[in-house]
Structures are given as C-alpha cells and as structure tokens.
C-alpha positions as CSV (number, residue, x, y, z in Angstrom):
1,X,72.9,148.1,55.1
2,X,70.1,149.5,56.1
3,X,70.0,152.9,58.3
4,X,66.9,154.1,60.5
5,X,66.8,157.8,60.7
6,X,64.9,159.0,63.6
7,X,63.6,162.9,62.9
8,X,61.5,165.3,64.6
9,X,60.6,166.6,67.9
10,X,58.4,164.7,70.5
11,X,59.4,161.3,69.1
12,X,60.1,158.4,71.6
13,X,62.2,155.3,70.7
14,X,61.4,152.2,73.1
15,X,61.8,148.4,72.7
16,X,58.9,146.3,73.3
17,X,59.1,142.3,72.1
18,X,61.4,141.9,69.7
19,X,60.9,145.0,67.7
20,X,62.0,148.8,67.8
21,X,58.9,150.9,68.4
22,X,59.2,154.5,67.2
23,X,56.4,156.6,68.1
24,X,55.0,160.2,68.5
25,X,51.5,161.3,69.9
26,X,49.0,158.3,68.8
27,X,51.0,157.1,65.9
28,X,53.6,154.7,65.9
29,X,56.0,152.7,63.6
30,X,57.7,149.0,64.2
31,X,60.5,147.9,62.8
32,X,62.5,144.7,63.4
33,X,66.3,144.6,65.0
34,X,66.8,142.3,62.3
35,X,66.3,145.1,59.5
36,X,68.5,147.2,60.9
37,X,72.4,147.8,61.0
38,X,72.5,151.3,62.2
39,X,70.1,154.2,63.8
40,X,70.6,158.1,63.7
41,X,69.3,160.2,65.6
42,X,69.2,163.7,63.8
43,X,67.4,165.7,65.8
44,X,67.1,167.2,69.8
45,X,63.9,166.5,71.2
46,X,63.8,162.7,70.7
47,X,63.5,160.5,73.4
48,X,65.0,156.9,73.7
49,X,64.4,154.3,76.4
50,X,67.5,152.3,78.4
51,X,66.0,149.1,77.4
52,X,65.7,150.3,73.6
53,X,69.5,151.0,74.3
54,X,70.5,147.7,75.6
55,X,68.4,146.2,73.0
56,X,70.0,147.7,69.7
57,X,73.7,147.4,71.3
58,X,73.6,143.7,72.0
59,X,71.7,143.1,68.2
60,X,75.3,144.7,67.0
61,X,73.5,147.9,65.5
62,X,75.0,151.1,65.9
63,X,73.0,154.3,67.8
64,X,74.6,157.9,66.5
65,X,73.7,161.0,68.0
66,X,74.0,163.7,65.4
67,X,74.5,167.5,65.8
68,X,73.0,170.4,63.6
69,X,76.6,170.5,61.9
70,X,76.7,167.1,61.1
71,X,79.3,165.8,63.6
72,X,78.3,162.5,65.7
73,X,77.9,163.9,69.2
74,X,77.4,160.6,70.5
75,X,78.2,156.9,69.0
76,X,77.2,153.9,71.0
77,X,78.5,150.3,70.6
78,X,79.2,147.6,72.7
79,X,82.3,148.3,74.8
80,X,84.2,144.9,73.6
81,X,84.3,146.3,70.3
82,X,88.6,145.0,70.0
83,X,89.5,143.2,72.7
84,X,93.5,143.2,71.2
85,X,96.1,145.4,72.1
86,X,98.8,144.1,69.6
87,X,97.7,146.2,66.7
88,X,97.4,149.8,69.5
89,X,100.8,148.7,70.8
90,X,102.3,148.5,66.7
91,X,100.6,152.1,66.4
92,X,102.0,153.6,69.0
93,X,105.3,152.2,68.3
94,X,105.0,153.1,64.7
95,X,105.4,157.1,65.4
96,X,109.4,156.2,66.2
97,X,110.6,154.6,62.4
98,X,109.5,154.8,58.7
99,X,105.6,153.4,58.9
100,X,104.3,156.4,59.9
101,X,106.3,158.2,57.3
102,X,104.8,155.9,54.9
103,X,101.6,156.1,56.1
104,X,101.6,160.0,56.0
105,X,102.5,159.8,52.2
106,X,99.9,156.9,51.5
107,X,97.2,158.5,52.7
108,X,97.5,161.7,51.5
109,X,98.4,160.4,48.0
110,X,95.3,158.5,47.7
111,X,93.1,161.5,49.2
112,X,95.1,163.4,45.5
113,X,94.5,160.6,43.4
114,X,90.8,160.2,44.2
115,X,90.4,163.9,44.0
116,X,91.9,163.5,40.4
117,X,89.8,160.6,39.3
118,X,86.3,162.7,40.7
119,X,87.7,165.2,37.4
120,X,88.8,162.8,35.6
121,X,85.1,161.1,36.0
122,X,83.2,164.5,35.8
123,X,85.2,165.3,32.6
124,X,84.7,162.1,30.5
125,X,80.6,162.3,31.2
126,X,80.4,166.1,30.8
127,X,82.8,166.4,28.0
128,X,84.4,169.7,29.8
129,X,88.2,169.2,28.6
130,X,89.3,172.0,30.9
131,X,89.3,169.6,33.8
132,X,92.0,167.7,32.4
133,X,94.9,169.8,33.0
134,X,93.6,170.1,36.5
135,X,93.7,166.3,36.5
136,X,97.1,165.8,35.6
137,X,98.3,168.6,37.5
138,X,96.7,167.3,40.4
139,X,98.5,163.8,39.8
140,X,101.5,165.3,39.7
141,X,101.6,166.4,43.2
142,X,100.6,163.3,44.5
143,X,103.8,161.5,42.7
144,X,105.3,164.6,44.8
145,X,103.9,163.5,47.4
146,X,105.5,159.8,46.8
147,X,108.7,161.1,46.3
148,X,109.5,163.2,49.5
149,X,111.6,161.2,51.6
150,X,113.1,162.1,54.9
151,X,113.7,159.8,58.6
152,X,111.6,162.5,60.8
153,X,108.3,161.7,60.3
154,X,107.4,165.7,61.4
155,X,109.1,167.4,58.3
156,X,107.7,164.7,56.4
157,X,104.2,165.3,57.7
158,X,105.0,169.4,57.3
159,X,106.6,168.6,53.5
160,X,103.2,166.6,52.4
161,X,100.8,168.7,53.9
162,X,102.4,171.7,51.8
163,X,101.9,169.8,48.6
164,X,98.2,168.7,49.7
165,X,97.4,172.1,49.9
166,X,98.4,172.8,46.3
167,X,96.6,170.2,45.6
168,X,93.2,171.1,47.1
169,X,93.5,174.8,45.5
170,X,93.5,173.1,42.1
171,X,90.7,170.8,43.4
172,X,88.5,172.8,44.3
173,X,88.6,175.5,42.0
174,X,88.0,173.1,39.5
175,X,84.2,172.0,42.2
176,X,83.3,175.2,42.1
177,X,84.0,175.8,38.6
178,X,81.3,172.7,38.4
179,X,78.7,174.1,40.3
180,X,75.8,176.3,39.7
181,X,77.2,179.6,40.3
182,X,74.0,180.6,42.4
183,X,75.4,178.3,45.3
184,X,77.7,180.4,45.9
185,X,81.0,178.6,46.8
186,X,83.8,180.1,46.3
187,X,86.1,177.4,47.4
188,X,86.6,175.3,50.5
189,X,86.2,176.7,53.9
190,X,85.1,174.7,56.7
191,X,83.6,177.7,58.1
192,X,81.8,178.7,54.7
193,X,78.4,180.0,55.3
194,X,77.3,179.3,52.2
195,X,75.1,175.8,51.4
196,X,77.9,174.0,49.6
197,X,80.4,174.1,52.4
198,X,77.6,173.3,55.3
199,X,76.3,170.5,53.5
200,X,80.1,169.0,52.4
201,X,80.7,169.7,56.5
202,X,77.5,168.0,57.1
203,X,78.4,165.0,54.7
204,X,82.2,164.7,56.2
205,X,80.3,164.0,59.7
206,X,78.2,160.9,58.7
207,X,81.5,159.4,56.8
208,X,83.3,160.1,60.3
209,X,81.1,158.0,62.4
210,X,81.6,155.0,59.3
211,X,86.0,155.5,59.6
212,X,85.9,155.5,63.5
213,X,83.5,152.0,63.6
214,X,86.2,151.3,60.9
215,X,89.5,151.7,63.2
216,X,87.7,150.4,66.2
217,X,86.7,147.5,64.6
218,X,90.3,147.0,63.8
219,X,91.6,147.7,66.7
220,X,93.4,151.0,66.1
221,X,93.6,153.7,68.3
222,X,91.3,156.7,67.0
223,X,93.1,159.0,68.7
224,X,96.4,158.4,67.6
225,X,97.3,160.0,64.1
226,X,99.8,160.2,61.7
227,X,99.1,163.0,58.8
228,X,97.0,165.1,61.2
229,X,99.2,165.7,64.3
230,X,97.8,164.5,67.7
231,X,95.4,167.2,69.2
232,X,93.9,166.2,72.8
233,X,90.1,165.1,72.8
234,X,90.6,164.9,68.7
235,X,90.2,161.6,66.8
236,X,93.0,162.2,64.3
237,X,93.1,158.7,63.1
238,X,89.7,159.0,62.0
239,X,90.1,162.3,60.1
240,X,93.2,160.0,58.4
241,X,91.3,157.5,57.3
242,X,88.2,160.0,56.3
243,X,90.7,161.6,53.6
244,X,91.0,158.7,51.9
245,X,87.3,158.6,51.1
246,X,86.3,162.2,50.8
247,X,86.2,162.6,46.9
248,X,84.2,159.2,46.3
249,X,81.7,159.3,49.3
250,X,80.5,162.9,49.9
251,X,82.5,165.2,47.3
252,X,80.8,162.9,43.9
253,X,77.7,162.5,45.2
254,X,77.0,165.9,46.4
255,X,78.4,167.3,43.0
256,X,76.2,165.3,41.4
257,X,72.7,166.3,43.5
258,X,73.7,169.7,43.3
259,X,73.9,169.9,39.4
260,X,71.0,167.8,38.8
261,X,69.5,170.7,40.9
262,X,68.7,169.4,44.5
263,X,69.1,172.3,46.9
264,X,69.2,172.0,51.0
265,X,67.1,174.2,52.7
266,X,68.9,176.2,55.7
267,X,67.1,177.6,58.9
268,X,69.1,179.7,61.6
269,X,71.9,179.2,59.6
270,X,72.3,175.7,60.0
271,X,70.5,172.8,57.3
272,X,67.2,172.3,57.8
273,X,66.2,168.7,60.0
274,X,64.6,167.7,56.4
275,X,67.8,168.7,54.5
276,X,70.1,166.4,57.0
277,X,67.1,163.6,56.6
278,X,67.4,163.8,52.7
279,X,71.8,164.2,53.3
280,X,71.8,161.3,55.0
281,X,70.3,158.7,52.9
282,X,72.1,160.5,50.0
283,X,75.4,159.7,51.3
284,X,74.2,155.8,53.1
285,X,73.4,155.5,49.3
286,X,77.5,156.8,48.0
287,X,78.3,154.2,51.0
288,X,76.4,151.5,49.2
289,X,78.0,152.2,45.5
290,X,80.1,149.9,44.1
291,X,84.2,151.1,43.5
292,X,86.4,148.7,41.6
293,X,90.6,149.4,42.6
294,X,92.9,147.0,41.9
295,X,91.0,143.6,40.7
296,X,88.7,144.1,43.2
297,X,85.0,145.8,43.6
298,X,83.6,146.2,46.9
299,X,81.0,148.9,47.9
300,X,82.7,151.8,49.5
301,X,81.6,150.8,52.7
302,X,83.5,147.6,52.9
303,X,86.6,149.9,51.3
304,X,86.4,152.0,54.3
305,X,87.0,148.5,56.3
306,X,89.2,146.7,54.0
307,X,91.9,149.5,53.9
308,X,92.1,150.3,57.8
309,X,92.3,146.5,58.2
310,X,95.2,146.9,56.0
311,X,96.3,149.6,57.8
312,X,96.7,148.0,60.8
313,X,98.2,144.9,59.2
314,X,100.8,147.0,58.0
315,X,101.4,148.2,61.3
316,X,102.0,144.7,62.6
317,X,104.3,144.0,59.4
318,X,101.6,141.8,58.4
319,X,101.1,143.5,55.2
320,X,102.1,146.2,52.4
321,X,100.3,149.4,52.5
322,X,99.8,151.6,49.3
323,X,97.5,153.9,47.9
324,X,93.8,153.3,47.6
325,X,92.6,154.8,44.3
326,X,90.2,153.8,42.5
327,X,89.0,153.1,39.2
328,X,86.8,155.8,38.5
C-alpha cells in the first residue's frame, strides 16, 4: 500500500486528467490515482480542491486529515462504505448476553500476549534475560484475564481492566527499562511531555484511522464498544480493535528506531511537521511487516482486517473468536 503524505505550508492538492497534482509556488509533483491507496494530510496550510476530493473518493483511496497530536481530525471515504445492517444490529444486541463478555476478555488477552511476545522478541535478540520474568508474569495475567467469568458484562469489563493495568505496569517498566535513559520516559502517560510518550500518542493516531476503515469496512458500528465503555462523540470500538495491535505496530517499531538512535524533533511542544513525515512512513512500513499467528502470515495490515471481520462474524454466530497473538 502505498501512502501519499502531503507536508508543508502553501501546498495545493488539485486533480487535473487523470492524475493528482500536488504543487507549491512554481513547482509541482504528479502522481497517478492508480499509485495510491491512501493520502495524509499532516499539516494546516494545505489546500485541496472539490474535484481533487471527488476524484480520490470514487478511485477508493482514503483522504486523512491529521492533527499536531497525531489523531485523524478528518477521514473521508465514500459514504456506502457497508451498506448491511445485520452485523450493527448483532452488535448492538451483543451488549445483553455472553459475546461481549467474551469479546472484553479476547481483546484484552491479546493486547497481554502481544505485549509479552514484544519482550519475549526484544529479549531473544538482545540477550537481556531480565525481560523474561516480565514475560511470563505478563502471561500470566492474561490467563487471568481468561479465567474471570461472570453474566454482567460491566463487572467483567471492571474485573479485566484491573488486571490490564497490572499488566501495563510490568509492560512498560520493562520499555523504559529498554530505552536510552536520555529520552526520558518514565512510563506511560498519555499526557507525557516527554518525546516517547508524544511520538507513541502520535503513532496510536495513524493505527486509529487503519482500525476504524477496519470496522467500517465490516460493517460494525465504531461507536459502539465493548472493553472501553461507550463515551458520546468517542469511537470505542476503534480504540478495541487498536489494543489488539498496539505492541506489534507502533510499540516494536518505535522501540526499535529509538535504540538504533533516531530521535524526533519537537517545536512548541508538539513533533515537528518533519518528525510526523518521518513517523508516518515508519509506522505505513510496521503496517506492511509480515506476522505469522496461527498457520497463517499476513502483513499486519490485512491482520487488522482479518480479525474485525472475525469479529463481526462472531457477532453474527458465524464464527469463533479468540485471541490474536502472534508468533513473534
């Protein structure tokens, strides 16, 4: 898949015969619809024309709208994404017996396991056996996790989210005990103003906009959750699915720039419009990378895909759900 990132102030973005024109002053770039699968827009200042609109949304490509934080502002598809309401009517329906139960535990189980298999994967190439305890512990409350059973799908959701939290403390204590202490990071905090956190915030972002084409696509409802409680205007389904990909799309690869050394600039406070240029093709490349779980290997894009299509199978008793961990 191949992403167009559009950067830089005083840009326009028009559509002139068959080809996306991208220009700024006298100079000007072409590139054809059929090269692309998506376009983001990082930052203010750009300009784009109706007919460029109309253009990439009937070729099937995606148009994102970034902000300075990373979060899509804006994402623009074609409005007959789904057209079915069997699978939104199964969700909805599923809050009232044990799939969202199940759901709750499967999701958060694989968001453990994953996190346990980054260590497991950092230990084996580093050769730090400190990480293994972590590891197993870390396993260990995901069987927890497995195990806690219950018919109200609200203590469930309260019981799992307690042992998730143990979870991440181990987690990432173990990242930070990874990175180069000069970063700074202390631990996770959304609201960190240190480089790790705004770039892992950053990061989180561009996988959002990839899980909510996801559940669109299979005709779930975004805003309708089931670990994270509903929350009006929030697309809690989306930050569902997101936890199942954390560890192997943004957590590795970031772990992995920042000991090899790469270092994000930050302006204002906020990561520079080069640093999100550089962040995004970092993470369309961890989107790209091959995962094998199960018998299967699929890039993690197309995992992202495959497990909310499964998801919403399940929904429709059309198929089992379990954990998605992979074989790192």
């Amino acid at each position: 898949m191949k992403s167009l990132i559009i950067n830089g102030y005083g840009v326009k973005v028009s559509y002139k015969k068959g080809v996306l024109v991208i220009s700024k002053g006298k100079e000007s770039s072409k590139y054809s619809l059929a090269d692309i699968d998506k376009v983001i827009l990082v930052t203010s200042g750009i300009t784009i024309t109706t007919k460029a609109i109309r253009a990439l949304i009937d070729s099937g490509i995606d148009l994102i709208v970034m902000n300075s934080k990373g979060m899509p502002t804006a994402m623009i598809h074609h409005p007959f994404i789904s057209r079915t309401v069997e699978t939104r009517r199964a969700q909805y329906e599923a809050f009232n017996d044990y799939k969202a139960i199940v759901v709750v535990k499967v999701i958060a189980a694989s968001k453990i396991l994953n996190q346990a298999g980054l260590l497991k994967r950092i230990s084996r190439s580093t050769g730090t056996s400190d990480l293994k305890n972590d590891m197993r512990l870390i396993k260990s409350y995901a069987d927890e996790i497995m195990s806690i059973d219950g018919d109200n799908v609200k203590k469930v959701r309260s019981e799992v989210m307690k042992v998730e939290a143990a979870a991440a403390r181990i987690y990432w204590s173990a990242y930070a005990y990874l990175l180069p202490k000069e970063l700074g990071f202390n631990g996770r905090d959304h609201d960190g103003v240190d480089v790790v956190n705004k770039t892992l915030n950053y990061g989180y972002g561009i996988l959002y906009s990839e899980c909510w084409k996801a559940a669109a696509l299979a005709g779930l409802d975004p805003y309708a959750g089931f670990l994270h409680s509903d929350r009006s205007g929030k697309p809690v389904l989306v930050f569902d699915i997101i936890e199942v990909f954390r560890a192997a799309a943004i957590d590795y690869p970031l772990l992995k720039a920042f000991r090899r050394g790469w270092r994000p600039n930050v302006d204002e406070g906020l990561l520079s419009s080069e640093s999100r240029v550089e962040l995004i093709k970092l993470v369309n490349e961890s989107l790209s990378t091959r995962f094998k779980a199960g018998s299967q290997v699929k890039e993690l894009r197309s995992w992202i895909s495959t497990f909310t299509y499964i998801l919403a199978s399940y929904l429709k008793d059309r198929a089992i759900l379990k954990p998605l961990v992979f074989r790192w």
